[in-house]
C-alpha positions as CSV (number, residue, x, y, z in Angstrom):
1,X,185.4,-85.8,83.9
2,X,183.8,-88.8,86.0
3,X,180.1,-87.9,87.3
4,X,182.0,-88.8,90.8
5,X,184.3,-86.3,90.2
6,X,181.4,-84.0,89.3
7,X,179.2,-84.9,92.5
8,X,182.3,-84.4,94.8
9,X,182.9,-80.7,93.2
10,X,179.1,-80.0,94.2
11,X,179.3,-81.0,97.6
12,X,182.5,-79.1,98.3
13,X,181.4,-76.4,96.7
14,X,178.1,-76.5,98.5
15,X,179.5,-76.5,101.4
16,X,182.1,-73.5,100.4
17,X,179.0,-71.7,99.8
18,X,177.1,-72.6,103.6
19,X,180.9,-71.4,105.0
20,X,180.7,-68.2,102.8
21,X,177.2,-67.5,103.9
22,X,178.1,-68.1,107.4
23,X,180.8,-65.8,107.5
24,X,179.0,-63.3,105.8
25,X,176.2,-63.7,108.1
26,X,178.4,-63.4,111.1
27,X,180.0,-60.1,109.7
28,X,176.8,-59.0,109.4
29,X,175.5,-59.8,112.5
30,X,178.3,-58.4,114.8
31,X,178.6,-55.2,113.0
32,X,174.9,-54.7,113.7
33,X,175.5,-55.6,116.9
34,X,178.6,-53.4,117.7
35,X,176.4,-50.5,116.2
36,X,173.5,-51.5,118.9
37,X,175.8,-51.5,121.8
38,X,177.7,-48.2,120.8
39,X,174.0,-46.5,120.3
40,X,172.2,-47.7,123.1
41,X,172.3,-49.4,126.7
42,X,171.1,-53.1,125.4
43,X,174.6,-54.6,125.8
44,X,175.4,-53.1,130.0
45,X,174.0,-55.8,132.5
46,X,171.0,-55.2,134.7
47,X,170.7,-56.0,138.1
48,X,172.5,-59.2,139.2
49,X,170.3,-62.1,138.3
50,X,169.8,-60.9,134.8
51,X,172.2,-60.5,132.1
52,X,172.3,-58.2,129.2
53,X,169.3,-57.8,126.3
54,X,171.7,-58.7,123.6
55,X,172.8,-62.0,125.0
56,X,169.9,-63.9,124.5
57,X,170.2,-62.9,121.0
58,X,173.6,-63.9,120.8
59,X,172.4,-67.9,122.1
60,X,170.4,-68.0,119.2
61,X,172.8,-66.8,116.4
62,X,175.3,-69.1,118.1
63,X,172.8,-71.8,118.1
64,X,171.7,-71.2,114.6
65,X,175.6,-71.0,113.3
66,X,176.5,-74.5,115.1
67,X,173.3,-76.2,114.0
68,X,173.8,-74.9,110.2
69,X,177.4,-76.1,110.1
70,X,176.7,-79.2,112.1
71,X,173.7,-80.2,109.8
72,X,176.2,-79.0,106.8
73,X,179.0,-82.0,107.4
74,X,176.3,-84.1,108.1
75,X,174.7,-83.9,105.1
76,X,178.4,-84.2,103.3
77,X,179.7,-87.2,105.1
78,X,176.4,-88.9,104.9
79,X,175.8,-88.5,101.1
80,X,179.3,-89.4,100.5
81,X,179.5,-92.2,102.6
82,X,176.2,-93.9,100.8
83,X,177.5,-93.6,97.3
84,X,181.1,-94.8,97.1
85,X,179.2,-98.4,99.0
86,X,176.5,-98.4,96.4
87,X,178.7,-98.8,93.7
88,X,180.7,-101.3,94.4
């Protein structure tokens, strides 16, 4: 086997295991929150101008979960990208 063949396994299976993570994070996460909501009064809305407790935590799981998987393909495309021009 090739040592590019070898570095392409890693990455893809790198970024099997961000996509695994992710999903298990996200499991995690909305069973938590599901549990929260069914126990308590966090998830009904206040008064008008102000939204529930629990969203403001959802912004930032959602923001973590796009920036993981956006820095994720970056990090793929832009390692793969560099090597195949290197070499030839």
């Amino acid at each position: 086997m090739s040592c590019e063949r070898v570095e392409e396994l890693i990455k893809r299976l790198a970024l099997g295991f961000v996509t695994l993570f992710l999903s298990g994070f996200l499991v995690l996460y909305y069973s938590i929150r599901k549990l929260i909501c069914a126990s308590t009064d966090l998830c009904s809305p206040g008064p008008w101008p102000r939204t529930s407790d629990i969203s403001s935590i959802d912004m930032f799981v959602m923001i973590f979960v796009v920036s993981v998987v956006f820095f994720s393909v970056l990090w793929y495309f832009s390692s793969s990208g560099t090597e195949k021009s290197d070499r030839k």
